[in-house]
N, C-alpha and C positions, 0 to 999 in steps of 0.2 A: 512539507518540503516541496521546492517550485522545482519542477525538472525543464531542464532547455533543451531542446537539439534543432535540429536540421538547423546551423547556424542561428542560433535563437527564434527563430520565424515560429517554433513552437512550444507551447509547454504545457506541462501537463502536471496539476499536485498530485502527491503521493502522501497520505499520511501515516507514520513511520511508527511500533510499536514504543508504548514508553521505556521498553530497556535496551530497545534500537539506537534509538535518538539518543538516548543518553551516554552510550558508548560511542557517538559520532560525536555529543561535543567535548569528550572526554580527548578522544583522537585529537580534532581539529587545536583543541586547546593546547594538547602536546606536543602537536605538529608545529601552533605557530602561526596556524593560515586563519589569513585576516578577511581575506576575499579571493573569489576565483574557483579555478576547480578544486576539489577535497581528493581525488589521488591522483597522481600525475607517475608520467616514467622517473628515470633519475637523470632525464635532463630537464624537466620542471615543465614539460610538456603535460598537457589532459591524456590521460591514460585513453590510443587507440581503441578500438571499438574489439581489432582483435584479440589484444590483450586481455579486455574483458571478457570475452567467449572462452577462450582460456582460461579464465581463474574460474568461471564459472563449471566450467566443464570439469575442472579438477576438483570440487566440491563436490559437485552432482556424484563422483563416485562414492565416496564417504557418504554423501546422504542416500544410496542407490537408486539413481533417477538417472533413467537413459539418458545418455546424451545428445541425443534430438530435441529430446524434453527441458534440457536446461539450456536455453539460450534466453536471451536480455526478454524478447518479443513473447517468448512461451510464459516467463514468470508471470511478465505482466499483463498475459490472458486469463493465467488463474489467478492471480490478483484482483483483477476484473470481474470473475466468476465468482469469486469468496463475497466480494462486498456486495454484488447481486443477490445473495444467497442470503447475505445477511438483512439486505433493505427488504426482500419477500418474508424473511422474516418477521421483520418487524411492522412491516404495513398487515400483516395477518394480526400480533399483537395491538396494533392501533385497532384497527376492527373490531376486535374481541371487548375490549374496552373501551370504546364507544356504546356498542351494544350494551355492556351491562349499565353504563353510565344511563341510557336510555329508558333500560325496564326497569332502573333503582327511582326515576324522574317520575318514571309511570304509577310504580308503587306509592311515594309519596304524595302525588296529587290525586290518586285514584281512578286515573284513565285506565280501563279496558282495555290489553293489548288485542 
């Protein structure tokens, strides 16, 4: 998913878990919406920025997450930390399996490591 703000001037992907997404084209599809923002007020305005703090905020207690800690900016630092977390992950997998592709090469041709 392509995110826009500061008047389009930026964007940033997001990619969305498969039973995320799939409840979002479930919505849009019941909504109707063809193009444009996906929630809006109910005067068909893009949902303000504090409205969103707001619903996040009333979430965060159900999930118990301070509410310093749930704002739009906070998610999407540990959003940021997860998939770091995850690419260190797997560049150490890559490694690992380089390496043995390397001493299974060596066995087979009979070089000396």
């Amino acid at each position: 998913m392509e995110l826009e703000y500061h008047n389009s001037r930026q964007k940033r992907v997001l990619y969305l878990p498969e039973g995320l997404r799939r409840e979002l084209i479930d919505y849009v599809e019941r909504e109707g919406i063809l193009e444009g923002a996906v929630f809006c007020s109910s005067c068909g305005e893009p949902m303000a920025r504090s409205n969103i703090n707001y619903y996040i905020r009333s979430v965060s207690r159900e999930a118990r997450i301070g509410e310093k800690k749930a704002t739009p900016r906070c998610l999407w630092k540990m959003y940021q930390n997860t998939c770091l977390g995850i690419r260190s992950n797997i560049s150490v997998l890559i490694e690992q399996a380089y390496q043995r592709m390397v001493e299974e090469e060596q066995l087979v041709t009979g070089w000396n490591a």
